[in-house]
PDB file of N, CA, C and O in Angstrom:
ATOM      1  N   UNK A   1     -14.705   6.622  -8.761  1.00  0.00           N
ATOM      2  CA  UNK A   1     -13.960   5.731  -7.896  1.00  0.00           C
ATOM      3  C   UNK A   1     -12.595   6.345  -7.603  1.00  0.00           C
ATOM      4  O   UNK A   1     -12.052   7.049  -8.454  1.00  0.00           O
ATOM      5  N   UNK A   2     -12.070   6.118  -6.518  1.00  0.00           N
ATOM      6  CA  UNK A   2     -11.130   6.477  -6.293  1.00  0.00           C
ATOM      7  C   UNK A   2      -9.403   5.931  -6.785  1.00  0.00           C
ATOM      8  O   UNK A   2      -8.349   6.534  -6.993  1.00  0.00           O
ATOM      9  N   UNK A   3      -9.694   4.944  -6.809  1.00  0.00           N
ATOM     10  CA  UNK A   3      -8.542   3.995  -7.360  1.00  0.00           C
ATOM     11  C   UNK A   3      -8.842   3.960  -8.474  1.00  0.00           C
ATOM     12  O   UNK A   3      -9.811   3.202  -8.512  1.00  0.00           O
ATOM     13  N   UNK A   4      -8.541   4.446  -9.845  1.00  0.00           N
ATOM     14  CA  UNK A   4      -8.432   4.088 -11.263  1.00  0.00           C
ATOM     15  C   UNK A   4      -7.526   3.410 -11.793  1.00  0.00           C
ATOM     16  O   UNK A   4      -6.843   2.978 -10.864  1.00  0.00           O
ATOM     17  N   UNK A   5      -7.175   3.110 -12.630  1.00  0.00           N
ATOM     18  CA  UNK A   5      -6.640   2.237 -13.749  1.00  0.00           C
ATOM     19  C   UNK A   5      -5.531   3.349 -14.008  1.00  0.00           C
ATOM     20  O   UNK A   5      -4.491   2.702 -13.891  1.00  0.00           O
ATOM     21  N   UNK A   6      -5.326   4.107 -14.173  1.00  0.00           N
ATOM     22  CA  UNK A   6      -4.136   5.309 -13.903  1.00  0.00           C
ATOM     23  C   UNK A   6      -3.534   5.050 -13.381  1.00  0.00           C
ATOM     24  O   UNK A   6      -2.499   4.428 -13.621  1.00  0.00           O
ATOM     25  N   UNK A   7      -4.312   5.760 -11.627  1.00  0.00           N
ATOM     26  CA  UNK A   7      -3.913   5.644 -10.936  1.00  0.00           C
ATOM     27  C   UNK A   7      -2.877   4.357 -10.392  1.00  0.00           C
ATOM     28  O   UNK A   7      -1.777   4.482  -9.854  1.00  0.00           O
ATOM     29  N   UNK A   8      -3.492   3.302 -10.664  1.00  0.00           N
ATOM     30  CA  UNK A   8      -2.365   1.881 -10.211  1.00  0.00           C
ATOM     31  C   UNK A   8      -1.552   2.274 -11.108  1.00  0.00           C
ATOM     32  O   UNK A   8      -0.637   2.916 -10.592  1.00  0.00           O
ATOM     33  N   UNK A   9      -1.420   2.142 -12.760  1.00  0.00           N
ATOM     34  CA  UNK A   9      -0.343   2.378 -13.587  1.00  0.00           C
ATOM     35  C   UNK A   9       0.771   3.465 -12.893  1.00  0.00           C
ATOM     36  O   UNK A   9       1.983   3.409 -13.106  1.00  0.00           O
ATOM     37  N   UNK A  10       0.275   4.207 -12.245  1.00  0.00           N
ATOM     38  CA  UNK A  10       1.113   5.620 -11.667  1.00  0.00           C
ATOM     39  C   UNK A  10       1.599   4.839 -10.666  1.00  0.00           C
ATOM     40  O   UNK A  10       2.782   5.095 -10.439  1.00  0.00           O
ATOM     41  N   UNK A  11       1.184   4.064 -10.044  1.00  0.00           N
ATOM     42  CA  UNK A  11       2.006   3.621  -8.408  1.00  0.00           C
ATOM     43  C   UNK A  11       3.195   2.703  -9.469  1.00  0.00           C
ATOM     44  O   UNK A  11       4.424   2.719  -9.402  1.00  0.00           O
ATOM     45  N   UNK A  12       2.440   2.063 -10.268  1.00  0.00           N
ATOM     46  CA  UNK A  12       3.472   0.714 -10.454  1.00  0.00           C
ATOM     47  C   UNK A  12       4.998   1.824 -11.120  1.00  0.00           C
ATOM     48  O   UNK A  12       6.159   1.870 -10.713  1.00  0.00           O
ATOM     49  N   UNK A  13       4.460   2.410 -12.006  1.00  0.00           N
ATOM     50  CA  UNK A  13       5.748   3.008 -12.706  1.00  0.00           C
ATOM     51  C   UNK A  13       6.548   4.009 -11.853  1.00  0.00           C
ATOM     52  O   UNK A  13       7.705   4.378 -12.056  1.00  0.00           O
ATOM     53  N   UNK A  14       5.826   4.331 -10.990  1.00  0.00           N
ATOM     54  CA  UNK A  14       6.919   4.899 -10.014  1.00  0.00           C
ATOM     55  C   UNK A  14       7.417   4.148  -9.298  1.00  0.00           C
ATOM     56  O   UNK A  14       8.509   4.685  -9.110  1.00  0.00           O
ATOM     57  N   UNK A  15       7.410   2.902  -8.514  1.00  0.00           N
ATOM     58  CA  UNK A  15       7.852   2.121  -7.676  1.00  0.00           C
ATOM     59  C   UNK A  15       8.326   0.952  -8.202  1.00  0.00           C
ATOM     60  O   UNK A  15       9.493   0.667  -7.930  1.00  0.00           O
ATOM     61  N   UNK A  16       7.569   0.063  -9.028  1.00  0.00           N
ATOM     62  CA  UNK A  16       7.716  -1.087  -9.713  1.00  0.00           C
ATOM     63  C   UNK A  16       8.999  -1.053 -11.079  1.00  0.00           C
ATOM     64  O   UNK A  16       9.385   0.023 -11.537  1.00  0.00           O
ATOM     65  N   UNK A  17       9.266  -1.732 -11.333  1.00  0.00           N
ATOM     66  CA  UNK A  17      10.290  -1.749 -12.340  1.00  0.00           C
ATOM     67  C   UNK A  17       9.480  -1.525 -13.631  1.00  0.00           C
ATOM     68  O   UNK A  17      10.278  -1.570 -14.567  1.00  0.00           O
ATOM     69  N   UNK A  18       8.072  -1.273 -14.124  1.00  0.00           N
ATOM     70  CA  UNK A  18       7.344  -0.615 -15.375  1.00  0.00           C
ATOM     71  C   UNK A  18       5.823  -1.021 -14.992  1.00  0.00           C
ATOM     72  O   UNK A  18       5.377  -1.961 -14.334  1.00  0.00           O
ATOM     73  N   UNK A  19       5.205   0.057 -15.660  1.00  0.00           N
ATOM     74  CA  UNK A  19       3.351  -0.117 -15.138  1.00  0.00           C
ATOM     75  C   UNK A  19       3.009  -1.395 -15.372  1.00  0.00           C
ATOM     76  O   UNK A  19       2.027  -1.767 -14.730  1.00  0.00           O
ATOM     77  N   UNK A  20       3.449  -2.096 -16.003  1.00  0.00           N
ATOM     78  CA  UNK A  20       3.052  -3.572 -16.103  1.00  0.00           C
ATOM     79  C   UNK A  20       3.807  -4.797 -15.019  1.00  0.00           C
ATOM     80  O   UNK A  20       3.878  -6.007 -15.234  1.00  0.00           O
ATOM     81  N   UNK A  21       4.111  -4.349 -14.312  1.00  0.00           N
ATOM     82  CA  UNK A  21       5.016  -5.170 -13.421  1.00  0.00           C
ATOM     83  C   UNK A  21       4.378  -4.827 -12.133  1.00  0.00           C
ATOM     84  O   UNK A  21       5.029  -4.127 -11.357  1.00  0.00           O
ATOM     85  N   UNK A  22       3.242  -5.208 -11.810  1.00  0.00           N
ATOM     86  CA  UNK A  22       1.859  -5.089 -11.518  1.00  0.00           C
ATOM     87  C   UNK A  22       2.351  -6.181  -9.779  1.00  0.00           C
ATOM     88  O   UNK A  22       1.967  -5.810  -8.670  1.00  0.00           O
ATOM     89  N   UNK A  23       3.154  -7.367  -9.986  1.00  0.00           N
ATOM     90  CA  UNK A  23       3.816  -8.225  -8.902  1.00  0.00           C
ATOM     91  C   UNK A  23       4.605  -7.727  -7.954  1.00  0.00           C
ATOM     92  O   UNK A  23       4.615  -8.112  -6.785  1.00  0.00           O
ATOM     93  N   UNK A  24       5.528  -6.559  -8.589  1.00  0.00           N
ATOM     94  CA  UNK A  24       6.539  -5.935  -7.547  1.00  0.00           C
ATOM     95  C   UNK A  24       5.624  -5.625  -6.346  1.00  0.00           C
ATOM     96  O   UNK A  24       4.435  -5.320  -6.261  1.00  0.00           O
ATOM     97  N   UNK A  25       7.010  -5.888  -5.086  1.00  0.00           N
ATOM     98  CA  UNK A  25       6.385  -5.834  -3.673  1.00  0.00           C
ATOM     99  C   UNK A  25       5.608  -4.707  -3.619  1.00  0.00           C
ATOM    100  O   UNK A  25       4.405  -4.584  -3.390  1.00  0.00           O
ATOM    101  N   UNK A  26       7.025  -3.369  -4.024  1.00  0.00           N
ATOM    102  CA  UNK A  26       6.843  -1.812  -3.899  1.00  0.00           C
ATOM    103  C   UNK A  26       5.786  -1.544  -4.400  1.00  0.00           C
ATOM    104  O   UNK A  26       5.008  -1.229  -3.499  1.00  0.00           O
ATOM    105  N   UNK A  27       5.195  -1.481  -5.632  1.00  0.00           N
ATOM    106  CA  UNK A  27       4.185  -1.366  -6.366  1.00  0.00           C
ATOM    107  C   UNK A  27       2.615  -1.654  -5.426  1.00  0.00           C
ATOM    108  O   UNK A  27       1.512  -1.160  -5.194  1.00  0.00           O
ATOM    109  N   UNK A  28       3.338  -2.620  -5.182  1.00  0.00           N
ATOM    110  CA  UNK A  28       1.699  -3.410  -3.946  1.00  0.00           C
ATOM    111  C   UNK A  28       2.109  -2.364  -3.325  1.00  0.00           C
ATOM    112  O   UNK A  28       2.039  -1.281  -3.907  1.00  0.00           O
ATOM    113  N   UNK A  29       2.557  -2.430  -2.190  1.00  0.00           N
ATOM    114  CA  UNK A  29       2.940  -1.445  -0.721  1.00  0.00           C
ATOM    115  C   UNK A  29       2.084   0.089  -1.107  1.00  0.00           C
ATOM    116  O   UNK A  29       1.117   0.608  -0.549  1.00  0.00           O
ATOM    117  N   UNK A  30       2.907   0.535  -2.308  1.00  0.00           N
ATOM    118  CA  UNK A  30       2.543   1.845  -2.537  1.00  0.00           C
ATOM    119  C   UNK A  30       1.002   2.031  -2.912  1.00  0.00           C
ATOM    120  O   UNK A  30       0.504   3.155  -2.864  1.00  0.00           O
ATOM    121  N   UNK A  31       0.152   0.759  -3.337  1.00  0.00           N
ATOM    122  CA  UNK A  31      -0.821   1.327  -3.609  1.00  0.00           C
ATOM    123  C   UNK A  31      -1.954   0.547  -2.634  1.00  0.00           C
ATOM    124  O   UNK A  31      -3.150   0.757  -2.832  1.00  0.00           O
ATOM    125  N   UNK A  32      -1.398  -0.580  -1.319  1.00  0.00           N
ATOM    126  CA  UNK A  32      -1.993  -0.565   0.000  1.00  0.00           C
ATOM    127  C   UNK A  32      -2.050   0.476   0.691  1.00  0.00           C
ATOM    128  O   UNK A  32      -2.980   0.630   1.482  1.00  0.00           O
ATOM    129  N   UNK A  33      -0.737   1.728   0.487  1.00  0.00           N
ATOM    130  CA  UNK A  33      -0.818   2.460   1.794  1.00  0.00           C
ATOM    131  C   UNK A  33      -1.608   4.203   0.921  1.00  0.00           C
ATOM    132  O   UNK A  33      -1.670   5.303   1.470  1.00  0.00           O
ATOM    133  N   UNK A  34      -2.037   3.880  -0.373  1.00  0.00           N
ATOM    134  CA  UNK A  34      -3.010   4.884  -1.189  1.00  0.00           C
ATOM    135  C   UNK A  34      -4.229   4.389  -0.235  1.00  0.00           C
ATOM    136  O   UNK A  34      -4.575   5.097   0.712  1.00  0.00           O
ATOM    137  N   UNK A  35      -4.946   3.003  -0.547  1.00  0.00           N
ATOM    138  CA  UNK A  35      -6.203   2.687   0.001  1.00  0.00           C
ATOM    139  C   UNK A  35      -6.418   2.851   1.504  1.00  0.00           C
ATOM    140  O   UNK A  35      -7.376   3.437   2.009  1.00  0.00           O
ATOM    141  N   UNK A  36      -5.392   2.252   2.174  1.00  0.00           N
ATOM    142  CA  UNK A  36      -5.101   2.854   3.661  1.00  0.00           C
ATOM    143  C   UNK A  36      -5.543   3.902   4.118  1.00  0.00           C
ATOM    144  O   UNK A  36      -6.377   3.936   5.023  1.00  0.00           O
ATOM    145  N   UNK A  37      -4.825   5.369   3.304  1.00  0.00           N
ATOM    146  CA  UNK A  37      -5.251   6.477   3.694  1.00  0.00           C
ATOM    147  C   UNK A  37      -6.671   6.789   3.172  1.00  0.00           C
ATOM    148  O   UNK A  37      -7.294   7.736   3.652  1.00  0.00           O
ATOM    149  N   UNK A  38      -7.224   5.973   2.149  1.00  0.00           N
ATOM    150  CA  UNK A  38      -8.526   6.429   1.787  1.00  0.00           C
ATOM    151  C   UNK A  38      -8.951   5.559   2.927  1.00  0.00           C
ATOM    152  O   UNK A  38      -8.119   5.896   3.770  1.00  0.00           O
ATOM    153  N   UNK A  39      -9.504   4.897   3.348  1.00  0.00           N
ATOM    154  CA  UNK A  39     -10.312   4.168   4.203  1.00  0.00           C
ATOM    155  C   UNK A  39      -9.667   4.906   5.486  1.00  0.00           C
ATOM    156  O   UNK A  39     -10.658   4.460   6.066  1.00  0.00           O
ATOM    157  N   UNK A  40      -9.164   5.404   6.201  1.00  0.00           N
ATOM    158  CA  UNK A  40      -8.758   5.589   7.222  1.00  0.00           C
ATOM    159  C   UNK A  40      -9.601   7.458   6.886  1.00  0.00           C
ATOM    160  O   UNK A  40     -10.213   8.126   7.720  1.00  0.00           O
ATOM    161  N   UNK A  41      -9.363   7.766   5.673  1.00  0.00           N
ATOM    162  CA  UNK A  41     -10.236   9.208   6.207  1.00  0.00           C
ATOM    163  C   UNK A  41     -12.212   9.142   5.973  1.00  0.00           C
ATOM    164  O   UNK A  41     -13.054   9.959   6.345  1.00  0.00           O
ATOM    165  N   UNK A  42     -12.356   8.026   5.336  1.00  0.00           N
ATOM    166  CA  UNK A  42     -13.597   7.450   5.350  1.00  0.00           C
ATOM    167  C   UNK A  42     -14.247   7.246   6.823  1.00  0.00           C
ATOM    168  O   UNK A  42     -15.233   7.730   7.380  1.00  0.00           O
ATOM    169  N   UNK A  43     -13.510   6.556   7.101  1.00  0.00           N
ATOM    170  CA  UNK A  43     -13.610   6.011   8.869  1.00  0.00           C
ATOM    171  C   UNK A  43     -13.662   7.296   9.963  1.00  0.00           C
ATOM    172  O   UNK A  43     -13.866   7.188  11.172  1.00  0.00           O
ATOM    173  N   UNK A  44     -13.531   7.975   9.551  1.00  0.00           N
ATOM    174  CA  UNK A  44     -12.846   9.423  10.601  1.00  0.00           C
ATOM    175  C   UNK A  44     -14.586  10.001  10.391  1.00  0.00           C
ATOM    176  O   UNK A  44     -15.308  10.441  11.285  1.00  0.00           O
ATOM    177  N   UNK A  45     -14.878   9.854   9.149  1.00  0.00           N
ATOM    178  CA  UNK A  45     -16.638  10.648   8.624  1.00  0.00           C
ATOM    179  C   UNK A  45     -17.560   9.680   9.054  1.00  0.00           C
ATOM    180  O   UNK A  45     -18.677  10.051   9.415  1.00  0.00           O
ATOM    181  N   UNK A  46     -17.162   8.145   9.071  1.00  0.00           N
ATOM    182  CA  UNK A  46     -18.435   7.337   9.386  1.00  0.00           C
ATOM    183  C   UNK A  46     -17.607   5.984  10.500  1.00  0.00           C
ATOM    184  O   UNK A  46     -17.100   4.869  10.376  1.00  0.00           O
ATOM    185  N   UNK A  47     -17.901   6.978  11.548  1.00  0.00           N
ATOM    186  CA  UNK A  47     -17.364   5.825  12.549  1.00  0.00           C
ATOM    187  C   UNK A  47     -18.042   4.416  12.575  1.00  0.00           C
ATOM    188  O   UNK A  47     -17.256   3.471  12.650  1.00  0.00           O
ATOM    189  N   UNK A  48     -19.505   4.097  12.520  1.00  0.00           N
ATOM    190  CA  UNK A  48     -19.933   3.243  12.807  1.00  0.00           C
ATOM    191  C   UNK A  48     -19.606   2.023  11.436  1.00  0.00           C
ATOM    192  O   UNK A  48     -19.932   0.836  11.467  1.00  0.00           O
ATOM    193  N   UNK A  49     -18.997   2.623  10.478  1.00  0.00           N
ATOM    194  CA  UNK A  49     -18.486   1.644   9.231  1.00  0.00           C
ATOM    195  C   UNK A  49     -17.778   0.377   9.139  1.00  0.00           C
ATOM    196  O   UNK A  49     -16.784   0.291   8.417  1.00  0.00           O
ATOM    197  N   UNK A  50     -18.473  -1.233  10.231  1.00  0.00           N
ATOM    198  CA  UNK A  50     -17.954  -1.537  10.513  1.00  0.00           C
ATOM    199  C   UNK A  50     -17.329  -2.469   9.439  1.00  0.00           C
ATOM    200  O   UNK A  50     -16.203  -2.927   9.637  1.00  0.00           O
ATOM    201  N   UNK A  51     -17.977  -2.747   8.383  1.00  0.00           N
ATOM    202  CA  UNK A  51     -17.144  -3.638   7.159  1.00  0.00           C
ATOM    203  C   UNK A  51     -15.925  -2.930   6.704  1.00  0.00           C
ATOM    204  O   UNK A  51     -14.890  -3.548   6.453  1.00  0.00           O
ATOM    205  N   UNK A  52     -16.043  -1.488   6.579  1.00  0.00           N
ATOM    206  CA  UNK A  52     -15.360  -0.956   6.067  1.00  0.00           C
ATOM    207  C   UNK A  52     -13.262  -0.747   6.827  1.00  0.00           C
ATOM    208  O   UNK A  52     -12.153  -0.439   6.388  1.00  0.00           O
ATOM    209  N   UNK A  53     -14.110  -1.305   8.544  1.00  0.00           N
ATOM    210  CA  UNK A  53     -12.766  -0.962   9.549  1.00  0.00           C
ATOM    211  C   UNK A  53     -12.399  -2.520   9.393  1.00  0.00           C
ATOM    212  O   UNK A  53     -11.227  -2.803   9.639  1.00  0.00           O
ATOM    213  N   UNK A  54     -13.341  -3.662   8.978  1.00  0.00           N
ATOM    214  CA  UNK A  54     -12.210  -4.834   8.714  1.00  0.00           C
ATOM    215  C   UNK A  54     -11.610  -4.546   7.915  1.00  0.00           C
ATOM    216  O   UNK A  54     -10.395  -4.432   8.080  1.00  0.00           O
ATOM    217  N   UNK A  55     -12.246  -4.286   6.612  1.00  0.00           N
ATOM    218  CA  UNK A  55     -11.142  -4.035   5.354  1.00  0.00           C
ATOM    219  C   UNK A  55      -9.860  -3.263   5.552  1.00  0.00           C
ATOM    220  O   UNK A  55      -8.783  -3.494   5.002  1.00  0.00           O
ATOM    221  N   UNK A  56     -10.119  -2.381   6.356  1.00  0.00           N
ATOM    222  CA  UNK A  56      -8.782  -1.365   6.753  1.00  0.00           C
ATOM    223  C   UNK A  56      -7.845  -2.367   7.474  1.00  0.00           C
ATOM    224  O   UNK A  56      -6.725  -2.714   7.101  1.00  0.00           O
ATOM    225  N   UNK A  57      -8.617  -2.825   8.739  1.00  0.00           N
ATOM    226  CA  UNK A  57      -7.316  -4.450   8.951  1.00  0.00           C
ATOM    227  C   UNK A  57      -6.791  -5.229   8.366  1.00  0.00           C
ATOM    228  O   UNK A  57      -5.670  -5.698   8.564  1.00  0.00           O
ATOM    229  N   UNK A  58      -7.510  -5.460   7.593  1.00  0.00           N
ATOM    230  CA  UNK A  58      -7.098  -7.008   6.469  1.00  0.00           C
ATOM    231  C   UNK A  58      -5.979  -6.243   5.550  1.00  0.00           C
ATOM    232  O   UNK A  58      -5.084  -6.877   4.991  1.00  0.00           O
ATOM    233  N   UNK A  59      -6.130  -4.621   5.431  1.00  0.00           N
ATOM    234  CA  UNK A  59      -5.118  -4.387   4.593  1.00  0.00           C
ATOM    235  C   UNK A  59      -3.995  -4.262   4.960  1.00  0.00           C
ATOM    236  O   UNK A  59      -2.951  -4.666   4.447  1.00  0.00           O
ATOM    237  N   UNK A  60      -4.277  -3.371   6.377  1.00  0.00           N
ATOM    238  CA  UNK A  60      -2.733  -3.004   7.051  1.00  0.00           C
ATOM    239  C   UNK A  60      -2.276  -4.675   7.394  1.00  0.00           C
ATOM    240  O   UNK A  60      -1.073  -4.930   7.446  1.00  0.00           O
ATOM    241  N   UNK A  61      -2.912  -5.366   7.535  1.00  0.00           N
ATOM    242  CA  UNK A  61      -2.310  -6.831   7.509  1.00  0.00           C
ATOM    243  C   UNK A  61      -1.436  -7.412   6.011  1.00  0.00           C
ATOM    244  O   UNK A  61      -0.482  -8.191   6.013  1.00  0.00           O
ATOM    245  N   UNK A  62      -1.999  -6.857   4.958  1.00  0.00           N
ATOM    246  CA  UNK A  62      -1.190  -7.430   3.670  1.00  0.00           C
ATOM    247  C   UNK A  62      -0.253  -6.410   3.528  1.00  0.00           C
ATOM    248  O   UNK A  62       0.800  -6.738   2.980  1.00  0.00           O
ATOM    249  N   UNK A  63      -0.373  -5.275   3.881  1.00  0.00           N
ATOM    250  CA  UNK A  63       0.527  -4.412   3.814  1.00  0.00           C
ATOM    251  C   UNK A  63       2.157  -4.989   4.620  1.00  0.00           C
ATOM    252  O   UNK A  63       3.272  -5.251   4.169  1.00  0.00           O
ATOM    253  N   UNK A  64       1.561  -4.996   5.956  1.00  0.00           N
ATOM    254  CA  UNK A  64       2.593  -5.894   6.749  1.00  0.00           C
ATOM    255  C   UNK A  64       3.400  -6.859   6.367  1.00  0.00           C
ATOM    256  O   UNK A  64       4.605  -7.005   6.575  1.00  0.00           O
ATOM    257  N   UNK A  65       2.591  -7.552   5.755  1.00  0.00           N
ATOM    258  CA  UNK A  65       3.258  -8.994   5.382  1.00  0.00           C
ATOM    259  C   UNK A  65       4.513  -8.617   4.275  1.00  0.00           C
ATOM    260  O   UNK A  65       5.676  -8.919   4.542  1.00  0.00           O
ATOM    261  N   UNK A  66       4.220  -8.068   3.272  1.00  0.00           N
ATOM    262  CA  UNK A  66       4.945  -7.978   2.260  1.00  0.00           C
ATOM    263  C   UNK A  66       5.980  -6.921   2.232  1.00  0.00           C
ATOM    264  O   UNK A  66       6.761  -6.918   1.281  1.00  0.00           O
ATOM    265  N   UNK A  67       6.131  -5.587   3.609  1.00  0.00           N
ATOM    266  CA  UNK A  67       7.059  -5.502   3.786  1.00  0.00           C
ATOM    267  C   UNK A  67       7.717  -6.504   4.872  1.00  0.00           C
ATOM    268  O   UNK A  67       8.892  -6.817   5.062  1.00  0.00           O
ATOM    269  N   UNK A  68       6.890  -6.770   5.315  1.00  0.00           N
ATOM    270  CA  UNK A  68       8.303  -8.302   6.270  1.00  0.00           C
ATOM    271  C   UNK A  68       8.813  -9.031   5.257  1.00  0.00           C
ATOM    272  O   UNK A  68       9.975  -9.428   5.341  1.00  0.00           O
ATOM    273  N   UNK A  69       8.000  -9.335   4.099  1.00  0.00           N
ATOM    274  CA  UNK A  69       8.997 -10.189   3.249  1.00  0.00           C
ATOM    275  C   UNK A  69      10.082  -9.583   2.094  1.00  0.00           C
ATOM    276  O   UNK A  69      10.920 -10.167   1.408  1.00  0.00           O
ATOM    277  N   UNK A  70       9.791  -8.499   2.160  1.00  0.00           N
ATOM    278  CA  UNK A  70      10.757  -7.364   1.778  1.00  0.00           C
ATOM    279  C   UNK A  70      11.620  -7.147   2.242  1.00  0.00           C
ATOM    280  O   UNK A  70      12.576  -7.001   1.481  1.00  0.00           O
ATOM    281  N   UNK A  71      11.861  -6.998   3.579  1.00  0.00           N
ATOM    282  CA  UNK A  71      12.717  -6.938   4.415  1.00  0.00           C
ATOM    283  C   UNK A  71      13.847  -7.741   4.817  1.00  0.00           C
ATOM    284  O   UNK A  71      14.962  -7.358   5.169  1.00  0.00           O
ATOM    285  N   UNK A  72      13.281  -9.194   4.687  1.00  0.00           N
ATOM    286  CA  UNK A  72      13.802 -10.319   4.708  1.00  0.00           C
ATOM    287  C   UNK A  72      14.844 -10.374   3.334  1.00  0.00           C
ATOM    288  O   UNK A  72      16.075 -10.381   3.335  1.00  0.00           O
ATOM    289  N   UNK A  73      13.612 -10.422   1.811  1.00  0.00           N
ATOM    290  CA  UNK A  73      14.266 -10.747   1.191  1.00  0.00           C
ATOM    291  C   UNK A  73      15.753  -9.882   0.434  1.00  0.00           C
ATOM    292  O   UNK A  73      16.698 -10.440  -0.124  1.00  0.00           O
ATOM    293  N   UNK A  74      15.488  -7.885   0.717  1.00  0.00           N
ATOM    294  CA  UNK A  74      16.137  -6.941   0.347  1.00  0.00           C
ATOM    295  C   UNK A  74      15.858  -6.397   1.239  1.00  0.00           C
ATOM    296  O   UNK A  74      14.667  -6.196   1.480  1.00  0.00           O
ATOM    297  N   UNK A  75      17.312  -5.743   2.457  1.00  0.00           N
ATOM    298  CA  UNK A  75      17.079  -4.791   3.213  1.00  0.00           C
ATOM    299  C   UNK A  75      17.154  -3.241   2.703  1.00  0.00           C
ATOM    300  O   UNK A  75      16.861  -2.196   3.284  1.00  0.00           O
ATOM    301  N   UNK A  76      17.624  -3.478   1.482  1.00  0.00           N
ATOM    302  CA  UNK A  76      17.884  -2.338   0.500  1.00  0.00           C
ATOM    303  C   UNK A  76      16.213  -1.239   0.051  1.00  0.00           C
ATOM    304  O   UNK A  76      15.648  -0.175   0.300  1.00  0.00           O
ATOM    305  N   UNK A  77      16.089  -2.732  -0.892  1.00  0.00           N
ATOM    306  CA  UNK A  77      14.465  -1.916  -1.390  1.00  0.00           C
ATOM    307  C   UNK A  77      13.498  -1.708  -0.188  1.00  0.00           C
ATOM    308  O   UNK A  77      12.653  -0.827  -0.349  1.00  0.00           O
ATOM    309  N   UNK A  78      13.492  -2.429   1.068  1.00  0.00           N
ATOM    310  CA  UNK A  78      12.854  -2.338   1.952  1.00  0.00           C
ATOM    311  C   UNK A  78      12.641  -1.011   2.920  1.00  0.00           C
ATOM    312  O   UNK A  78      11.640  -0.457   3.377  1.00  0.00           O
ATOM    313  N   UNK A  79      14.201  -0.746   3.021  1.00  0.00           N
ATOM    314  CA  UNK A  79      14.483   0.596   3.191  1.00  0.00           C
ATOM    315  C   UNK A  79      13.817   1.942   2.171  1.00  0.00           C
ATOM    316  O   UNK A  79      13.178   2.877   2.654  1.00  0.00           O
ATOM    317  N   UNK A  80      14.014   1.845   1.244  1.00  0.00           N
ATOM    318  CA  UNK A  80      13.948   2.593   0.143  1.00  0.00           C
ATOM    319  C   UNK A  80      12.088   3.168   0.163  1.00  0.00           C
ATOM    320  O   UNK A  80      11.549   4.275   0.158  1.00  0.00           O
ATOM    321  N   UNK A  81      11.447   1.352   0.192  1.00  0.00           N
ATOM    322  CA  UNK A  81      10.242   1.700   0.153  1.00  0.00           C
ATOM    323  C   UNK A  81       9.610   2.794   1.159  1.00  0.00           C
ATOM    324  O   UNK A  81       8.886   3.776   0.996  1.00  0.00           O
ATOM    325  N   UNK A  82      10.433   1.955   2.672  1.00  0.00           N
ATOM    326  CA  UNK A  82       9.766   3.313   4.199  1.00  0.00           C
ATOM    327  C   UNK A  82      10.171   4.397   3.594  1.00  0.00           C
ATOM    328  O   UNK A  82       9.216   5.171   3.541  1.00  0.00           O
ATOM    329  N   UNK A  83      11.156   4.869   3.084  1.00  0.00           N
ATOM    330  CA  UNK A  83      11.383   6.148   2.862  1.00  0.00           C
ATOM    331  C   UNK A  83      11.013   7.198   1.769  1.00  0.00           C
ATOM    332  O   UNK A  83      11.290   8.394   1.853  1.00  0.00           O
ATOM    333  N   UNK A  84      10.175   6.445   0.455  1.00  0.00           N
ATOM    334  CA  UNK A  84       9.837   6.849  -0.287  1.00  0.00           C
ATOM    335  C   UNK A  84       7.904   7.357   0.516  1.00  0.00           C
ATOM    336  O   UNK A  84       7.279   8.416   0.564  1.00  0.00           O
ATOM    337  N   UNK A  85       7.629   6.013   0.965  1.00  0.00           N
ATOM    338  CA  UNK A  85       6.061   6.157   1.411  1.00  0.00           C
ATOM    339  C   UNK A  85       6.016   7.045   2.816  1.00  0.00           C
ATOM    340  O   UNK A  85       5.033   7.642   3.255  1.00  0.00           O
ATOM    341  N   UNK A  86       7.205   6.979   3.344  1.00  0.00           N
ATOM    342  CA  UNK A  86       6.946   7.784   5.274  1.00  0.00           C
ATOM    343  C   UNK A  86       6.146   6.737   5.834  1.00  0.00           C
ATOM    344  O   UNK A  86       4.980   6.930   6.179  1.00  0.00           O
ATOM    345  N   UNK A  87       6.766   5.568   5.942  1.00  0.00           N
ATOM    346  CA  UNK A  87       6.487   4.579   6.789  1.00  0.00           C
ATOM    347  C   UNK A  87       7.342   4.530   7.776  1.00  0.00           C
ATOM    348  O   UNK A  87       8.554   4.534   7.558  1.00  0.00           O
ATOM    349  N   UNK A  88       6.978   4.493   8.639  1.00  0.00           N
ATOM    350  CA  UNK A  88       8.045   3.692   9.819  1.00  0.00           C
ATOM    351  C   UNK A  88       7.834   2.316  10.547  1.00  0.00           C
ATOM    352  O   UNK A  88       6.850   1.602  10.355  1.00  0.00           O
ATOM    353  N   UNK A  89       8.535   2.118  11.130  1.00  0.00           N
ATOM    354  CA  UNK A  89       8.991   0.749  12.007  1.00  0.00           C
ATOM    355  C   UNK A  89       9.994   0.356  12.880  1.00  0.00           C
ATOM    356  O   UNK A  89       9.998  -0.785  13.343  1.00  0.00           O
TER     357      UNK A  89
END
């Protein structure tokens, strides 16, 4: 599998305030826009994957949300996050 139990521990402790702090926005963000790029190079090999291109919506949709509420709530970490991940907006 691609996403392990590591692996999240690795997003959270780099972004999140400790691997167990599993709630932080950043922590989410960073490991929506991991699955993102996996499903988006999935999609590129099997165009006709159509469950697979909702899931890619539904994510860039939670992805969205929680930096808008990031944004809102800290323009600081919000910043921090686009610039750590190479997001723009």
């Amino acid at each position: 599998m691609y996403l392990t139990a590591e692996k999240k521990r690795e997003f959270f402790t780099e972004f999140g305030k400790s691997e167990f702090d599993t709630g932080s926005p950043e922590g989410q963000i960073a490991m929506f826009s991991f699955r993102i790029k996996h499903l988006t190079e999935h999609l590129k090999v099997n165009k006709k994957d159509v469950a697979t291109e909702r899931s890619l919506i539904k994510l860039v949709g939670k992805r969205r949300r929680l930096l808008d509420y990031l944004k809102a709530k800290d323009i600081e970490r919000y910043r921090s996050i686009i610039k750590a991940l190479g997001l723009r907006r």
